[in-house]
TORPA-4810 file (N, C-alpha, C, O; in nm, 3 decimals):
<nodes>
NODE_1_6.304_5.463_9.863_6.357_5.351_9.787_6.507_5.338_9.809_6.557_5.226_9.797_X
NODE_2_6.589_5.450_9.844_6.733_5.453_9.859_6.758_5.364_9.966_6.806_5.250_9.966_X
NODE_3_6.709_5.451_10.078_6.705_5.369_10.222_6.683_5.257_10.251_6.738_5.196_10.343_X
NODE_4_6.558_5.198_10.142_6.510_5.058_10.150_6.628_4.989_10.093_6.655_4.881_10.147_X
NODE_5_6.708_5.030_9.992_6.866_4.977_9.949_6.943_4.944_10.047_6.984_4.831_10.077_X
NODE_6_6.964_5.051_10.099_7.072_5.050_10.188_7.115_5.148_10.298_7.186_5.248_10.304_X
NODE_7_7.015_5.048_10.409_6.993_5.171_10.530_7.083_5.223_10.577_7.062_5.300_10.670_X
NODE_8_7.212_5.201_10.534_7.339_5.288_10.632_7.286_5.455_10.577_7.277_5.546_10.660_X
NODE_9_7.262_5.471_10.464_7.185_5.606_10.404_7.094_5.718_10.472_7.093_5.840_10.452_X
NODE_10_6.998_5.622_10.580_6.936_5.678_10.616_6.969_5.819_10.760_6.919_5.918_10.813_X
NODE_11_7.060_5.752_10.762_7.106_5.844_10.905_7.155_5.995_10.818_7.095_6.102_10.822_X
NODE_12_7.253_5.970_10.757_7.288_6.068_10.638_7.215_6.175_10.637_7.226_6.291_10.677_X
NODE_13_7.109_6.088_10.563_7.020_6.178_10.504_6.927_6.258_10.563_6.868_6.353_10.510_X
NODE_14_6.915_6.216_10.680_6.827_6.316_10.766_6.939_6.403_10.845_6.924_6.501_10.918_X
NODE_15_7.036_6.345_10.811_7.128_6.486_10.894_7.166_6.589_10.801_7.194_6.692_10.862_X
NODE_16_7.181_6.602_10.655_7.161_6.658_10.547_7.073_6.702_10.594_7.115_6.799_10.656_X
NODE_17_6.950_6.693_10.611_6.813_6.793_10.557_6.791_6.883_10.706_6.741_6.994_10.725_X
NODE_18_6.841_6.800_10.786_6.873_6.916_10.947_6.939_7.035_10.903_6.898_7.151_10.911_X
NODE_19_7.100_6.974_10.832_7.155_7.089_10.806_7.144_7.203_10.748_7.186_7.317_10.768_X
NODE_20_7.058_7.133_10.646_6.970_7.221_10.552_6.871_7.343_10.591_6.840_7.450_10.539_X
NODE_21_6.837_7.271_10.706_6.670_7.336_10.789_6.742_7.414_10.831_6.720_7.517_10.767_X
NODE_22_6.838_7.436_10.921_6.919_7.533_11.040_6.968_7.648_10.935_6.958_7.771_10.940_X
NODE_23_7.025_7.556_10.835_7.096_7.691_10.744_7.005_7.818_10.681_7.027_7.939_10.667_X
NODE_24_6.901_7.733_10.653_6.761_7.854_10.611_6.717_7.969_10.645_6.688_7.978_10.764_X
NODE_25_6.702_8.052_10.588_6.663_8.211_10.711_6.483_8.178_10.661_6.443_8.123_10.559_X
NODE_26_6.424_8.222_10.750_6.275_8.233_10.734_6.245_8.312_10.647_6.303_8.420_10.634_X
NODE_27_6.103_8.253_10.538_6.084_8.286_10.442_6.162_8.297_10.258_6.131_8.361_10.157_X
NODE_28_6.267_8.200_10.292_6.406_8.201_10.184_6.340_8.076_10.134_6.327_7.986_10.217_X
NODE_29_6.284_8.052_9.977_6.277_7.877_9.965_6.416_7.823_10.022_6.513_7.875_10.077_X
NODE_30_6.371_7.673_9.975_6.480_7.575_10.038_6.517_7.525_9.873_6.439_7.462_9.802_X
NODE_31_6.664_7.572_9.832_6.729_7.536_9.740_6.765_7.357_9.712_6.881_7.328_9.743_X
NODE_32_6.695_7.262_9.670_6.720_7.114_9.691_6.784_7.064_9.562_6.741_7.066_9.447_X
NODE_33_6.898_7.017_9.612_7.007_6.977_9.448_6.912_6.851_9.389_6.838_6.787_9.464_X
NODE_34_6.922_6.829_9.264_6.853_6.725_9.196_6.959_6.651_9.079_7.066_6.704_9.048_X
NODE_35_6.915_6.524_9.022_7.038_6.497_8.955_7.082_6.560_8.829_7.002_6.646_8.792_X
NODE_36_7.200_6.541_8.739_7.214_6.608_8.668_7.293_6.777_8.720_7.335_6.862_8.642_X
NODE_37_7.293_6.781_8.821_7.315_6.928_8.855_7.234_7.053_8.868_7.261_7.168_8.903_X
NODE_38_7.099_6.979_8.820_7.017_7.102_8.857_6.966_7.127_9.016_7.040_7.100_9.111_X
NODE_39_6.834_7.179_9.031_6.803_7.221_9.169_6.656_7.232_9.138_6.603_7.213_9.028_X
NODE_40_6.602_7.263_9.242_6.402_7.306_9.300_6.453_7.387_9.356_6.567_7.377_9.401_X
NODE_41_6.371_7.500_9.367_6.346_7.576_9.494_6.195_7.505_9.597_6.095_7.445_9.557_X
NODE_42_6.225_7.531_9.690_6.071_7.474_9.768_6.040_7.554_9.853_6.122_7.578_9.942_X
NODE_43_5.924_7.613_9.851_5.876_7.722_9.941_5.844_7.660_10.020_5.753_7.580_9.997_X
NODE_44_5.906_7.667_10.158_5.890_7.567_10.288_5.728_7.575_10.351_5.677_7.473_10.399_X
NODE_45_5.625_7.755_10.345_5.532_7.743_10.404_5.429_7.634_10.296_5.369_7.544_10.354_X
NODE_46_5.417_7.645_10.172_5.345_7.645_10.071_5.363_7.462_10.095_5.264_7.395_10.065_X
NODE_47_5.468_7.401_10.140_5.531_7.252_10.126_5.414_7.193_10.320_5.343_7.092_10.329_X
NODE_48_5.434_7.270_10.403_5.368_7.266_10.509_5.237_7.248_10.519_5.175_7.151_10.564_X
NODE_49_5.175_7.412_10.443_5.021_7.400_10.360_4.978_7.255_10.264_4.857_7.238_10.250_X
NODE_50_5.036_7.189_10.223_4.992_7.074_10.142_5.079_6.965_10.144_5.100_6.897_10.043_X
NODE_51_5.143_6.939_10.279_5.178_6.807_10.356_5.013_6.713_10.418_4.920_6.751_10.488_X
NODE_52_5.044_6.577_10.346_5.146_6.497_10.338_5.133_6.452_10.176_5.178_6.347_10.132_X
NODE_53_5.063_6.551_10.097_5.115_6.514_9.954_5.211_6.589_9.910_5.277_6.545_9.816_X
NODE_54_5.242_6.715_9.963_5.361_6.723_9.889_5.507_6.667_9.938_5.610_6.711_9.886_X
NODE_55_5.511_6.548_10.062_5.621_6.469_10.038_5.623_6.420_9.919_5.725_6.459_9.862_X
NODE_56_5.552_6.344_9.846_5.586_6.337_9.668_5.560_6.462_9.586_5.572_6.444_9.465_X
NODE_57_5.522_6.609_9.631_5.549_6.636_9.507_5.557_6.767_9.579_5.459_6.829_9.619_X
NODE_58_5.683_6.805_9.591_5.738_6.900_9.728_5.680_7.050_9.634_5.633_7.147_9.692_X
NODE_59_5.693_7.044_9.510_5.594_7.199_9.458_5.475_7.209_9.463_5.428_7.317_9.429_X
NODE_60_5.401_7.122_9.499_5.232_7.100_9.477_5.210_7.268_9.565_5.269_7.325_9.657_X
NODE_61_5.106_7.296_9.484_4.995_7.410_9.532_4.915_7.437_9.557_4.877_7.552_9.584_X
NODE_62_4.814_7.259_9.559_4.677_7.299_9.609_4.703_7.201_9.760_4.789_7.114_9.772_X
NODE_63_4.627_7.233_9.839_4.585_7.181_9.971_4.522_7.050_9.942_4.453_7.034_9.841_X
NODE_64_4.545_6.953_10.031_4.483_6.780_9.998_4.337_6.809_10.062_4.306_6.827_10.180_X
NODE_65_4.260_6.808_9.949_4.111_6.825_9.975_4.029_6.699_10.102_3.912_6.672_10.130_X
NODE_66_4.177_6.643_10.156_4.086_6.573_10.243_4.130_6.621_10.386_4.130_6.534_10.474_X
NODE_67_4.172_6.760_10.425_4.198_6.778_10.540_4.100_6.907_10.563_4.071_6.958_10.671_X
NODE_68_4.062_6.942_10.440_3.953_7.042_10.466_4.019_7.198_10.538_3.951_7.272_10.609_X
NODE_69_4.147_7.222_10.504_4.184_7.365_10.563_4.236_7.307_10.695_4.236_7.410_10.762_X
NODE_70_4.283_7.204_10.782_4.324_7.224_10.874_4.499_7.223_10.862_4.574_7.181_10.774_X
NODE_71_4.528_7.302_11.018_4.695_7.315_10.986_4.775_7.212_10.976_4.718_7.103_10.971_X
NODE_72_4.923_7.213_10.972_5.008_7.094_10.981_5.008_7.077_11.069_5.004_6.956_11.089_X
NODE_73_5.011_7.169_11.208_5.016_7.082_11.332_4.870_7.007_11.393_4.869_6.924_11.484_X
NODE_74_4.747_7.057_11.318_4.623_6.989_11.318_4.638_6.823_11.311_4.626_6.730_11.391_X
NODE_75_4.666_6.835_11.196_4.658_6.714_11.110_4.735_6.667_11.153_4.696_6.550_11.149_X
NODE_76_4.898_6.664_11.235_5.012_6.601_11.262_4.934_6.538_11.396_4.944_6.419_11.424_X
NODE_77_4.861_6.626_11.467_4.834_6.558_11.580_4.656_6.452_11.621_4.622_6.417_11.734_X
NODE_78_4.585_6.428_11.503_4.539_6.349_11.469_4.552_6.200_11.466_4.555_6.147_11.355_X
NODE_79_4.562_6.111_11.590_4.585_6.006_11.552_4.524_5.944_11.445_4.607_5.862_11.404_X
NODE_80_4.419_5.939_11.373_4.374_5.877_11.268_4.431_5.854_11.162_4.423_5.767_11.076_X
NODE_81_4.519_5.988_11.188_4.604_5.930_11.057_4.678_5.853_11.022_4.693_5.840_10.901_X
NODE_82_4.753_5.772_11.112_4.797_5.632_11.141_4.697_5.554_11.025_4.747_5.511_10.921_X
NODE_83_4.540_5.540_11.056_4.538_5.461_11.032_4.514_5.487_10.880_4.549_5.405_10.795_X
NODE_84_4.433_5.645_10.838_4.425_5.622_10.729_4.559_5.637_10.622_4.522_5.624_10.506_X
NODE_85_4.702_5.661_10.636_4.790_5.619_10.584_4.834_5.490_10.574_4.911_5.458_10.483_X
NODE_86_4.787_5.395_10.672_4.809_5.274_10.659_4.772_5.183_10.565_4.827_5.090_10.506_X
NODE_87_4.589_5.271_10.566_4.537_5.212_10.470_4.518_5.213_10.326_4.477_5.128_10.247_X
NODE_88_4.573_5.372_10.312_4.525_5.480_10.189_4.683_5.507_10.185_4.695_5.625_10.218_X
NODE_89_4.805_5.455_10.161_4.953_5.513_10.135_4.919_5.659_10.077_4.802_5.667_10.041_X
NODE_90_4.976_5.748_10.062_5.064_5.801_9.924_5.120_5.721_9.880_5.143_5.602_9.903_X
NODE_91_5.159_5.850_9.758_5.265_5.783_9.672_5.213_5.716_9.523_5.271_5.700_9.415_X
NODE_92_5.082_5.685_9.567_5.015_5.629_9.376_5.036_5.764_9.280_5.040_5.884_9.305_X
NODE_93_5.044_5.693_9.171_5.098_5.794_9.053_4.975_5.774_8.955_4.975_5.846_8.855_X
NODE_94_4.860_5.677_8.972_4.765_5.728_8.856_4.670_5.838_8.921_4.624_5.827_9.035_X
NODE_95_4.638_5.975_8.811_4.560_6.046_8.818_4.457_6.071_8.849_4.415_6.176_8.899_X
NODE_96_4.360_5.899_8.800_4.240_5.879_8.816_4.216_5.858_8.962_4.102_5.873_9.005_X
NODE_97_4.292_5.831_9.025_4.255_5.736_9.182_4.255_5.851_9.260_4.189_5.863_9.363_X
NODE_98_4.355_5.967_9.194_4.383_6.072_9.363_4.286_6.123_9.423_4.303_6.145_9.543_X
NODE_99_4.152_6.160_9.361_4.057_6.229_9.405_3.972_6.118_9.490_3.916_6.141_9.597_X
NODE_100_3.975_6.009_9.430_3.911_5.891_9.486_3.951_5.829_9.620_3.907_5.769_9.718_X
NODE_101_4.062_5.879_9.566_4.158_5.820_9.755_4.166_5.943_9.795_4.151_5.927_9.916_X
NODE_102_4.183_6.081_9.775_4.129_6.144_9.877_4.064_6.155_9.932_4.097_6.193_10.045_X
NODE_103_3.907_6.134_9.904_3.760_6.136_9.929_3.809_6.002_10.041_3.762_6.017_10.154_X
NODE_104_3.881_5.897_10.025_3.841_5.768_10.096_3.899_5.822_10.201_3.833_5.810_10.304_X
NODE_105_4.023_5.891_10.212_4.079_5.885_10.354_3.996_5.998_10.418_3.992_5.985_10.540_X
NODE_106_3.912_6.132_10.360_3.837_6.170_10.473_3.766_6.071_10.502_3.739_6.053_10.621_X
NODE_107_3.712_5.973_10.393_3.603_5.912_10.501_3.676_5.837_10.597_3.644_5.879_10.708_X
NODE_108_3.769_5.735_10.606_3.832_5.666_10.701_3.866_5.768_10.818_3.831_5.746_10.934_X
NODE_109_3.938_5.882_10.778_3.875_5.985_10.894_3.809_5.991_10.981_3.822_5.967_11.101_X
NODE_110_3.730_6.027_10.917_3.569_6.045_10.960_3.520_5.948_11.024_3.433_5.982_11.105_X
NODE_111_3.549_5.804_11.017_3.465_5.674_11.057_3.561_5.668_11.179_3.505_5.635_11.284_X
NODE_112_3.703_5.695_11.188_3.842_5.661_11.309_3.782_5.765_11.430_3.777_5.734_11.549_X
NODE_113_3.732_5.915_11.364_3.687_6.029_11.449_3.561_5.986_11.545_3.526_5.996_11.663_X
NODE_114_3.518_5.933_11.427_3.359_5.899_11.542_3.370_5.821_11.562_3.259_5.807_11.613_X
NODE_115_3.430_5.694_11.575_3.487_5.600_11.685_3.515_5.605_11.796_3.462_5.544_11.889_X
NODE_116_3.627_5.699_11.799_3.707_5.787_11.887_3.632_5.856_11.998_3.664_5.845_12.116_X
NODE_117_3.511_5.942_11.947_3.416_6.025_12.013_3.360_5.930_12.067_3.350_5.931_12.190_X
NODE_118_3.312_5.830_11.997_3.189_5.686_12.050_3.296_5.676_12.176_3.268_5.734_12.281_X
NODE_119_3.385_5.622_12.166_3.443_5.514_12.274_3.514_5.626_12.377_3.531_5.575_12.488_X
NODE_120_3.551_5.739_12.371_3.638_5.856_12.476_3.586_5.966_12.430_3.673_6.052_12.422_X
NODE_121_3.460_6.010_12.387_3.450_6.118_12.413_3.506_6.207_12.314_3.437_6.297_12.265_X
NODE_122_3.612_6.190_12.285_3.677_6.341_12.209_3.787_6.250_12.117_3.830_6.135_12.123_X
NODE_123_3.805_6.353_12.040_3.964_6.277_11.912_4.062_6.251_11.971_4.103_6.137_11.949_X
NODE_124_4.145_6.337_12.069_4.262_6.355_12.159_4.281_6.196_12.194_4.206_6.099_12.204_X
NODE_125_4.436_6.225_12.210_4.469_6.116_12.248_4.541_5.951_12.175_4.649_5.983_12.124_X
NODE_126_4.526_5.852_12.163_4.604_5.725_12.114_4.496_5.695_12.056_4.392_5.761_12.067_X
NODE_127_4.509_5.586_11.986_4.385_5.469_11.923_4.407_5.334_12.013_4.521_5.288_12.019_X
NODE_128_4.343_5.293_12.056_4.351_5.125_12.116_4.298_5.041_12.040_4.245_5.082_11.936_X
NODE_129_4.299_4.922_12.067_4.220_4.811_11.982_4.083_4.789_11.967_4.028_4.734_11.871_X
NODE_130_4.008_4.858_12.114_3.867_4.862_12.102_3.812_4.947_11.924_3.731_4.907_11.840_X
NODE_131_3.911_5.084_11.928_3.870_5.179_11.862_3.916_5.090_11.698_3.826_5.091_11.614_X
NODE_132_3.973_5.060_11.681_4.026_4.948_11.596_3.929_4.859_11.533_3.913_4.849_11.411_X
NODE_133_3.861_4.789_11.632_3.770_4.703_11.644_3.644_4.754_11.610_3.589_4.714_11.507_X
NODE_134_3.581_4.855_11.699_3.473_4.922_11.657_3.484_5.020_11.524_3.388_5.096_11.507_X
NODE_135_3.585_5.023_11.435_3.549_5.106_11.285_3.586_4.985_11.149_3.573_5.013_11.029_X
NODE_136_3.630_4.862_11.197_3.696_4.768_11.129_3.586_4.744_10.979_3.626_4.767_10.865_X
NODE_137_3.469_4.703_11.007_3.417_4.686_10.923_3.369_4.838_10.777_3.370_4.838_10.654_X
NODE_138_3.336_4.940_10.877_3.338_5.055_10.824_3.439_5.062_10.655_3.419_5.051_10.534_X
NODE_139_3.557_5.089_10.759_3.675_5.087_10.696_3.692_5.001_10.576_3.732_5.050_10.470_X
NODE_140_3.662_4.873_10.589_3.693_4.799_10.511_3.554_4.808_10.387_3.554_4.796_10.264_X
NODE_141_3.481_4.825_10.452_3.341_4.882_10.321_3.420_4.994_10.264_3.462_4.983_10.149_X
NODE_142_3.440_5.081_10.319_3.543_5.249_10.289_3.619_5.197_10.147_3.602_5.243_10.034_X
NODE_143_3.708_5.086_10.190_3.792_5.076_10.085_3.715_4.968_9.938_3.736_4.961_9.817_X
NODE_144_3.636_4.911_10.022_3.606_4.810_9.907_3.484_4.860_9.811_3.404_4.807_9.734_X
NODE_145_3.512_4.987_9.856_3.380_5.107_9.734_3.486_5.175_9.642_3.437_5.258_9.565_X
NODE_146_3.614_5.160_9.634_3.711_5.215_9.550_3.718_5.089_9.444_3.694_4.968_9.452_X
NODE_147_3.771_5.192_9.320_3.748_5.077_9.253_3.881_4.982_9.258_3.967_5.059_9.300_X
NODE_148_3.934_4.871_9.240_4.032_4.806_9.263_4.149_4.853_9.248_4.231_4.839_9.339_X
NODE_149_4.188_4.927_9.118_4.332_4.997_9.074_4.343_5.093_9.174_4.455_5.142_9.190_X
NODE_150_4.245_5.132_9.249_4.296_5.267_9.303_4.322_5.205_9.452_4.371_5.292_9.524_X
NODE_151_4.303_5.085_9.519_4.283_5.050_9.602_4.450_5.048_9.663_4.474_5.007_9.776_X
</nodes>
């Protein structure tokens, strides 16, 4: 939301959190100032283990039940996830939806994966428009089984 203010911010701020990263010794949380003057500690493996929800909620402790145990560099290298963040953001704050939109983005997953396999064989690799094309309707059933608020 800062950045969306006022992008001169953004450069900043990722050079802050570089500096931050380098300064760290392995295994030390990451001390993060907050307003008011206080601070978090953030246990960097525990923040890794339950990326990409704990970008909103950098203490979270359970694993996002829709990656099923795989690593960060698993999941980072997943193209699908493109799409199911596209479709499924983070970032909602009602309670009721999270489990619901977790469940949706394995399935959008799941429908991008076997696309993927249908049209090349294996996950590896980009998404094209065929693969796009061939899960479109899927997807859009995927979402239109949520109930609207959570959508």
């Amino acid at each position: 939301a800062v950045t969306q203010q006022d992008p001169t911010l953004d450069r900043p701020i990722y050079q802050y959190i570089q500096h931050r990263a380098d300064a760290l010794r392995c295994g030390q949380p990451l001390q993060m100032p907050l307003a008011a003057g206080r601070s978090m500690d953030v246990d960097i493996e525990q923040y890794a283990r339950t990326f990409p929800d704990s970008y909103f909620d950098p203490q979270r402790s359970s694993e996002p039940r829709d990656f099923a145990g795989l690593s960060l560099q698993q999941r980072a290298g997943n193209a699908c996830n493109s799409v199911v963040y596209s479709v499924l953001p983070l970032g909602g704050t009602d309670w009721r939806c999270s489990s619901l939109r977790a469940n949706a983005r394995a399935r959008v997953r799941g429908l991008c994966e076997d696309e993927l396999r249908r049209q090349h064989g294996g996950i590896g690799g980009e998404l094209d428009m065929a693969v796009g094309q061939g899960m479109q309707a899927a997807v859009v059933s995927a979402m239109a089984a949520l109930p609207e608020d959570c959508r």
